[in-house]
C-alpha positions as CSV (number, residue, x, y, z in Angstrom):
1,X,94.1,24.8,57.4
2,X,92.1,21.4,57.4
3,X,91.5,19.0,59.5
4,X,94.2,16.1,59.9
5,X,91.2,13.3,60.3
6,X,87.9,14.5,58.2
7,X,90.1,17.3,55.6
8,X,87.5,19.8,56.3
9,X,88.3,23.2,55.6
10,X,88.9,24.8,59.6
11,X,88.4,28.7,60.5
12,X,91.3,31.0,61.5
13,X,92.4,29.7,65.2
14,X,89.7,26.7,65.2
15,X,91.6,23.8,67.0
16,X,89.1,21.8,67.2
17,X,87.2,19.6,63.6
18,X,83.4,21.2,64.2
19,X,82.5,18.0,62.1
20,X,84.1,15.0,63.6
21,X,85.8,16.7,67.0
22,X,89.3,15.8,66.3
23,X,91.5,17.8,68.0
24,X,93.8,19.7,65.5
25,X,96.8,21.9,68.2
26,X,100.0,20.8,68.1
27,X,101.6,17.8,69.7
28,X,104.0,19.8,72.0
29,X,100.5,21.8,73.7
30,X,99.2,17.8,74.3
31,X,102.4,16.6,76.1
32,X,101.8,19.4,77.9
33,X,98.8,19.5,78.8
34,X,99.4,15.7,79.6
35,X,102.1,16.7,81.9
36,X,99.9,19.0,83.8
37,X,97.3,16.3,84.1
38,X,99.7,13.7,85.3
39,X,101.4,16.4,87.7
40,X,97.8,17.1,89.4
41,X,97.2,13.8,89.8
42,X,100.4,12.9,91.2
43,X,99.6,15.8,94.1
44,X,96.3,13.7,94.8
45,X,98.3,10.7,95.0
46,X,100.1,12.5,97.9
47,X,98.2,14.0,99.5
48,X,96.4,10.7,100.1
49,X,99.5,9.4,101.0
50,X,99.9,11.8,103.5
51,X,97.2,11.1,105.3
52,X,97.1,11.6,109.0
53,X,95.4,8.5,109.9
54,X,98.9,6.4,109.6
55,X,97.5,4.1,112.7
56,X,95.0,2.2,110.8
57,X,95.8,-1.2,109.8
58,X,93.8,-4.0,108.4
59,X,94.4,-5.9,111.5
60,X,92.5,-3.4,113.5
61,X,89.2,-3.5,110.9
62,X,89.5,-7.5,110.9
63,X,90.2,-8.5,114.5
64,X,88.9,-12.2,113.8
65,X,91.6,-12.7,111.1
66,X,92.3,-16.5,110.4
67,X,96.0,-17.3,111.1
68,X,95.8,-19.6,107.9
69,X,94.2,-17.1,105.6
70,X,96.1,-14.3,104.1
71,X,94.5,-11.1,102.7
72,X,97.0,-10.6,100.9
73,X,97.4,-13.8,99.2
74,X,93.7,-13.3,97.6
75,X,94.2,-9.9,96.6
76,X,97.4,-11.1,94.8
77,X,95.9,-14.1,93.4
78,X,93.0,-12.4,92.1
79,X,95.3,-9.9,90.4
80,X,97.2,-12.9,88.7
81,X,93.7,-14.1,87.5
82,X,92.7,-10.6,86.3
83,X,96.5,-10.6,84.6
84,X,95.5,-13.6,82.7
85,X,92.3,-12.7,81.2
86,X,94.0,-9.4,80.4
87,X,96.7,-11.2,78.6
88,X,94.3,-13.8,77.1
89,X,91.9,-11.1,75.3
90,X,95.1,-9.0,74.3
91,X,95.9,-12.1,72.4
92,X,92.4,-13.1,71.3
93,X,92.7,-9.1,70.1
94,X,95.9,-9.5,68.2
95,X,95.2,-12.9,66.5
96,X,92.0,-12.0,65.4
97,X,94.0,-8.7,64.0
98,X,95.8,-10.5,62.4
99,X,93.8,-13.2,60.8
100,X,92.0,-10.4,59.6
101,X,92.0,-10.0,55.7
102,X,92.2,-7.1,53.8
103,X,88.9,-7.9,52.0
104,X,87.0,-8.2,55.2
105,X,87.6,-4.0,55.9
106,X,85.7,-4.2,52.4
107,X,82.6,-5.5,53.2
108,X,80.5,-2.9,53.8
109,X,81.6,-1.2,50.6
110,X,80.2,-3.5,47.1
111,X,82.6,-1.6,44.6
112,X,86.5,-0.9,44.7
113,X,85.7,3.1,44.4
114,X,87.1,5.7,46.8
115,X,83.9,7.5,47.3
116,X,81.3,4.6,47.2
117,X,79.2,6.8,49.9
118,X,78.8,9.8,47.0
119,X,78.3,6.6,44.4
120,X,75.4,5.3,46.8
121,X,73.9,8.6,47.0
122,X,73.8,9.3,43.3
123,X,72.4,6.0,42.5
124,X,70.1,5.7,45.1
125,X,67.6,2.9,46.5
126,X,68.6,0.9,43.4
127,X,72.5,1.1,44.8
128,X,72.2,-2.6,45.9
129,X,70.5,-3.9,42.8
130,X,73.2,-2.4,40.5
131,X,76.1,-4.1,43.0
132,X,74.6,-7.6,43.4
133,X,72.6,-8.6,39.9
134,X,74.0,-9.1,36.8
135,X,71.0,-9.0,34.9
136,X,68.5,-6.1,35.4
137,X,64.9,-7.1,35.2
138,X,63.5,-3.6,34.9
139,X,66.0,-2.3,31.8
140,X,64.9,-6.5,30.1
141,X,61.3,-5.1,30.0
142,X,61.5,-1.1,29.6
143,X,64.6,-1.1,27.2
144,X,65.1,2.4,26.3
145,X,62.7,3.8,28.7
146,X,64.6,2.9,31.7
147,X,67.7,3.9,30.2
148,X,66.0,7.7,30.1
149,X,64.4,6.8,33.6
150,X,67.9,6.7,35.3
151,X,69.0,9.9,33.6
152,X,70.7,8.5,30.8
153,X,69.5,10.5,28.0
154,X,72.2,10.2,25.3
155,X,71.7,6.5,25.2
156,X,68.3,6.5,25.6
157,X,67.6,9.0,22.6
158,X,69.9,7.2,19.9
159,X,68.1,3.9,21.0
160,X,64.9,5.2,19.9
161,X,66.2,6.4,17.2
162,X,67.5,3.2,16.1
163,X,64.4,1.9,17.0
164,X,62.2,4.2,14.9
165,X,64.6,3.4,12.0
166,X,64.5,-0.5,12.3
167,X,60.6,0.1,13.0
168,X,60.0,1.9,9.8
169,X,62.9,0.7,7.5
170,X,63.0,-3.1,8.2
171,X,59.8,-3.8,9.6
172,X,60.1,-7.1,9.4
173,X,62.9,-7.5,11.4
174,X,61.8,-5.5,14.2
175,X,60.9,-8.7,16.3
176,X,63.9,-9.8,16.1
177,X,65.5,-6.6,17.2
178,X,62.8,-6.3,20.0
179,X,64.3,-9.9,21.7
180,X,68.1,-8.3,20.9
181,X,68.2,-5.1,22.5
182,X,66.0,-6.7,25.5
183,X,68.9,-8.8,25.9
184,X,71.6,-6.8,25.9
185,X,69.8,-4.0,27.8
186,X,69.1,-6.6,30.7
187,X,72.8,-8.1,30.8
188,X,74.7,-4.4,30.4
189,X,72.4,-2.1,32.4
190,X,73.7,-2.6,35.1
191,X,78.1,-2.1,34.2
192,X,76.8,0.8,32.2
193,X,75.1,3.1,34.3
194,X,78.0,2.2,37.0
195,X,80.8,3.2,34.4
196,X,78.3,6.7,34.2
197,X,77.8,7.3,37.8
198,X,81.2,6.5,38.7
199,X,82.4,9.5,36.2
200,X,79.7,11.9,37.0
201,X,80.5,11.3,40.9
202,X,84.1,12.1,40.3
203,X,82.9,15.0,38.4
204,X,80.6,17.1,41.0
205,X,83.5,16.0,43.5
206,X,86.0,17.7,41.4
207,X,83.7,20.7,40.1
208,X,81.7,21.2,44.0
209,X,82.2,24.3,45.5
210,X,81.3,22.8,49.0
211,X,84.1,21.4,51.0
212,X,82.3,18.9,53.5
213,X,81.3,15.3,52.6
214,X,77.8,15.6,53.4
215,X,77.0,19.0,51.2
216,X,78.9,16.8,48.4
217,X,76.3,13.8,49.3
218,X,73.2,16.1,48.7
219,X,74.7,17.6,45.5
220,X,75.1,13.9,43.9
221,X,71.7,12.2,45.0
222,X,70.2,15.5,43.6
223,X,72.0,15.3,40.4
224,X,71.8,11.6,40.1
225,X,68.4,9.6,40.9
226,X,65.3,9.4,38.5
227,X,63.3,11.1,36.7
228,X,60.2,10.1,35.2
229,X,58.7,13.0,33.8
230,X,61.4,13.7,31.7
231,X,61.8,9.6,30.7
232,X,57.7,10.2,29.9
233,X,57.7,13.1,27.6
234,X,60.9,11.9,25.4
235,X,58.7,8.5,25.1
236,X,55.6,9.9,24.7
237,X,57.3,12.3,21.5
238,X,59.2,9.5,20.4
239,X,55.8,7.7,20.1
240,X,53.8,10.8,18.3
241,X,56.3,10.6,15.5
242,X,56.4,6.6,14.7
243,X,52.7,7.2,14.8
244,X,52.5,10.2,12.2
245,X,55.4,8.2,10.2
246,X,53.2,5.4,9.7
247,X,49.9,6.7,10.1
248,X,49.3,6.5,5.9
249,X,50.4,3.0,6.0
250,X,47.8,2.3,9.2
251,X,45.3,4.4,8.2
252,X,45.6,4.3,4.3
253,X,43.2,7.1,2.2
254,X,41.1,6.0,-0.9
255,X,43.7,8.0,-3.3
256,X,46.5,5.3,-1.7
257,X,47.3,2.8,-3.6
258,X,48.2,-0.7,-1.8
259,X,49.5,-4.2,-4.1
260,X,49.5,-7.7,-4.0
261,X,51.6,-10.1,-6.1
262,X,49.7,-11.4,-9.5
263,X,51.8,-14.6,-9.9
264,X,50.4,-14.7,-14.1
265,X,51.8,-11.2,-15.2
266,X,55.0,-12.0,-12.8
267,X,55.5,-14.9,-15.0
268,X,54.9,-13.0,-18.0
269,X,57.5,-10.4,-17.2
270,X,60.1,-12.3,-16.4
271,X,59.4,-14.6,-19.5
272,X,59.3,-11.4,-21.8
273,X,62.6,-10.1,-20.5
274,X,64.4,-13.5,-20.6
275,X,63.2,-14.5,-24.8
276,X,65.6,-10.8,-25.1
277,X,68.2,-11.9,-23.2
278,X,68.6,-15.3,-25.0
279,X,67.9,-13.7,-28.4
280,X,70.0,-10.6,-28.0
281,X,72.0,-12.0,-31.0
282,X,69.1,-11.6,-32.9
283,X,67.6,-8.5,-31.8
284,X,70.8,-6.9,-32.3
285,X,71.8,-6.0,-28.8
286,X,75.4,-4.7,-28.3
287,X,76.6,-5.1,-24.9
288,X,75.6,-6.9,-21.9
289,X,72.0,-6.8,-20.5
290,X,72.5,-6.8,-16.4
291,X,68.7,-6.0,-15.8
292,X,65.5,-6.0,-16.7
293,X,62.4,-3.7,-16.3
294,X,58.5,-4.9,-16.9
295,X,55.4,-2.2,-16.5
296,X,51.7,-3.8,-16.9
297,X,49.7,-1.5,-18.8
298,X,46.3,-0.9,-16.6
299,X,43.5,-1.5,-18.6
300,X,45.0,-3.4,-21.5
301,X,45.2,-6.9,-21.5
302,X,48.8,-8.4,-22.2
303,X,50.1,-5.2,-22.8
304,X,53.6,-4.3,-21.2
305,X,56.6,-2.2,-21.8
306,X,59.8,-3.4,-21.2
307,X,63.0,-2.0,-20.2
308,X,66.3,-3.4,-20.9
309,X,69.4,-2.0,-19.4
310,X,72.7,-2.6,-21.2
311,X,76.4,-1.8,-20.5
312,X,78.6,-1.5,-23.3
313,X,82.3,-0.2,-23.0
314,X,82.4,0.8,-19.8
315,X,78.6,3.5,-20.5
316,X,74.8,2.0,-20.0
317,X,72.2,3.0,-22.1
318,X,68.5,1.8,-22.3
319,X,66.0,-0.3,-24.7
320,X,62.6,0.3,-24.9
321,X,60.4,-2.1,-26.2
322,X,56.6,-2.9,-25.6
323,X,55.5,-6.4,-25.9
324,X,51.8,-7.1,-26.7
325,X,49.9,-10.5,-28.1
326,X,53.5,-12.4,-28.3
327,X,54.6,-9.5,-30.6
328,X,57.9,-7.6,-29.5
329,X,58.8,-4.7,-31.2
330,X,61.3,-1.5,-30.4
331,X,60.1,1.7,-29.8
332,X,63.6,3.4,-28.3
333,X,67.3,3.5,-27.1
334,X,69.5,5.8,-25.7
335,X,72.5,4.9,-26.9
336,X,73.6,8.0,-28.8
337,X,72.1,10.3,-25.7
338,X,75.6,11.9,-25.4
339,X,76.2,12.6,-28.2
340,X,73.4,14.3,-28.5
341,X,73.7,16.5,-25.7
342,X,76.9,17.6,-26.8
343,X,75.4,18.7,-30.3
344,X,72.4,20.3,-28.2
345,X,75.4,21.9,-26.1
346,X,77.3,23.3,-29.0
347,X,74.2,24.4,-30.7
348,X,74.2,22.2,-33.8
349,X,71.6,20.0,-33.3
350,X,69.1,19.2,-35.5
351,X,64.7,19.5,-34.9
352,X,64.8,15.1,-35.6
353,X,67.8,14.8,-33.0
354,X,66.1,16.6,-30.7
355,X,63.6,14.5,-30.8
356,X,65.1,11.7,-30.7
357,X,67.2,13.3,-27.3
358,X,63.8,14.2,-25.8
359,X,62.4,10.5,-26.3
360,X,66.0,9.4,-24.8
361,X,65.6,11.3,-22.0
362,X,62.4,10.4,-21.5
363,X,62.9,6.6,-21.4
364,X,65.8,6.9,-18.9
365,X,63.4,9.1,-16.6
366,X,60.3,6.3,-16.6
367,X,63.0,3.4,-15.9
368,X,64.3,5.2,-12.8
369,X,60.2,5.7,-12.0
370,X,59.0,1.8,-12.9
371,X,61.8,0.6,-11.3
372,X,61.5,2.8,-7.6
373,X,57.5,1.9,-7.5
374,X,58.3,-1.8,-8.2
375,X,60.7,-1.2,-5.0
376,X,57.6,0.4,-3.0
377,X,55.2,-2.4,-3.9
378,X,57.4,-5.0,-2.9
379,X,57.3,-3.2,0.6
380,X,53.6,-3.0,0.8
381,X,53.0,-6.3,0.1
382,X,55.5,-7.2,2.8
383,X,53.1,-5.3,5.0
384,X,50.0,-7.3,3.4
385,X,48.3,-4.6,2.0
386,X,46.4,-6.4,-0.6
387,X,43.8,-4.1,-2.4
388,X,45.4,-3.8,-6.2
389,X,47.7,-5.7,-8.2
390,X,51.6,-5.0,-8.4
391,X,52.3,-3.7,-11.7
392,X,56.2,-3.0,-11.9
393,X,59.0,-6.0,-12.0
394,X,62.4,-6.0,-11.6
395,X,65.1,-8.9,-12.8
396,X,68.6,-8.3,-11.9
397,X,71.1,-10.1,-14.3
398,X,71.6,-13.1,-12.3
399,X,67.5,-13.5,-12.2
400,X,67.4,-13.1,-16.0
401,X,70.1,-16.1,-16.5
402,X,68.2,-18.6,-14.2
């Protein structure tokens, strides 16, 4: 059995709510017990009425009673007056009842939720802050950290992740990012966490093994709140590994190499690779050339290899030529690669194709290699680490046609 006004769960034969008193019997033991009240009280009526003084009279207490002033008419008058103001505030009562708006019962309550006194225990002393503000000053600076702070993990972790990633990837982005998620982490704190706290309130509610609204109150402002320590050490690790990521790049060894752009062997690169694309007739080219490879030579002046990638029929294959004192001449292709590795296969291969399939191979492995530490150059030089020269180029097609 529970109780008709609180729903607490009542002992066997408890009649009356040990939390909020209400009286649980049934309505026939009240009328009863109504009736015995009214029957006692209706013997004290009589016996006073029965009273054995029946020979006093007001006119005996007031023997100096003024002919023109009634008693009576006072009393009676007093009791209209008293009748009024009765009937006045029971109609002050009911228009102010009824003028009443629904919102007004509200007031004390900032969200539409049925349990907004668990909701306020689970958020705690910023309950008022989360129902008033739209904009959250303390998630605008602390971004993720606050996010962990108030217990929301999840979000917290995959926004450091995303962090770490725009951090390390697109570094130089990462300001603009910064000024993004400060934005957004000001304007949707707030509707977030209350979409979260809302669900884990319902939650406990539905999973609590305590019946009473006050055990239920303990159980969400200790599973809801802050926590710093926690917020602290996910930060703190979340720190340690950007740090280690980067720590070559901010602390670079003597064996790490670092490049800035030579603007004279750019220009000769891109010139080299353009004469073959405009005298492809010439050189014999079949296909299409969609990009363009140039590797400096350390140590030798105006020496470079080149690297010319060409589609033809729907395969790619590779020239490689080296270009030194205005002279061009070929030194490779891998044009007939597959074939050769199905001979090679098939075992009928010859010692000069397999030479020929090892210098193939060989060219297709230092174009992939030129043309990923061109790729890492260009991002050390976006970090202005200027202590050698870049050495690897790359022109895509579009480039080479300018």
């Amino acid at each position: 059995m529970h109780c008709k006004n609180c729903g607490k769960k009542l002992k066997t034969n408890e009649i009356f709510c040990s939390s909020c008193g209400y009286y649980n019997g049934d309505k026939q033991d009240e009328t009863k017990d109504e009736k015995e009240n009214n029957f006692e009280s209706e013997n004290i009526d009589l016996s006073l009425n029965n009273n054995s003084d029946d020979n006093i009279s007001l006119d005996d207490d007031y023997p100096y009673n003024d002919d023109n002033i009634s008693l009576d008419d006072d009393i009676s008058n007093n009791d209209d007056d008293l009748l009024i103001e009765d009937n006045q505030d029971i109609n002050d009562i009911e228009i102010q009842s009824f003028n009443t708006k629904p919102e007004d019962s509200k007031k004390k309550s900032f969200f539409d939720f049925q349990y907004d006194r668990f909701l306020e225990a689970y958020i705690g002393e910023d309950y008022k802050e989360v129902a008033r503000k739209k904009i959250n000053i303390y998630a605008f600076f602390l971004n993720w950290m606050y996010f962990l702070y108030r217990k929301l993990y999840i979000i917290g972790i995959i926004g450091l992740i995303i962090t770490g990633i725009v951090l390390r990837v697109f570094t130089k982005y990462f300001l603009y990012y910064l000024i993004v998620v400060m934005i957004l982490s000001g304007l949707l704190f707030n509707p977030i966490y209350l979409f979260v706290a809302k669900k884990r309130v319902l939650y406990l509610k539905k999973k609590s093994q305590y019946d009473d609204d006050f055990s239920i109150e303990q159980l969400c402002k200790k599973k809801g709140g802050v926590n710093f320590v926690i917020a602290l050490i996910i930060y703190a690790l979340f720190l340690i590994i950007i740090f280690f990521s980067m720590y070559r790049v901010i602390f670079p060894s003597k064996h790490d190499k670092y490049f800035k752009e030579n603007s004279v062997n750019k220009a000769t690169c891109t010139s080299i690779i353009k004469n073959i694309y405009f005298t492809r007739d010439s050189l014999k080219i079949d296909g299409n050339i969609n990009e363009g490879l140039c590797n400096i030579v350390p140590g030798k002046n105006n020496n470079y290899n080149i690297y010319v990638k060409v589609d033809k029929n729907n395969t790619t294959y590779y020239l490689f030529y080296i270009a030194q004192d205005n002279k061009l001449s070929l030194k490779g292709n891998t044009l007939y690669i597959n074939d050769l590795e199905l001979k090679e296969k098939n075992k009928t291969i010859s010692d000069e194709e397999l030479t020929f399939l090892d210098n193939s191979r060989l060219i297709e492995a230092r174009y992939r290699n030129i043309k990923n530490d061109s790729k890492t150059e260009d991002i050390l030089i976006e970090k202005n680490k200027a202590t050698d020269e870049k050495l690897n180029y790359i022109l895509s097609e579009e480039e080479i046609k300018r």
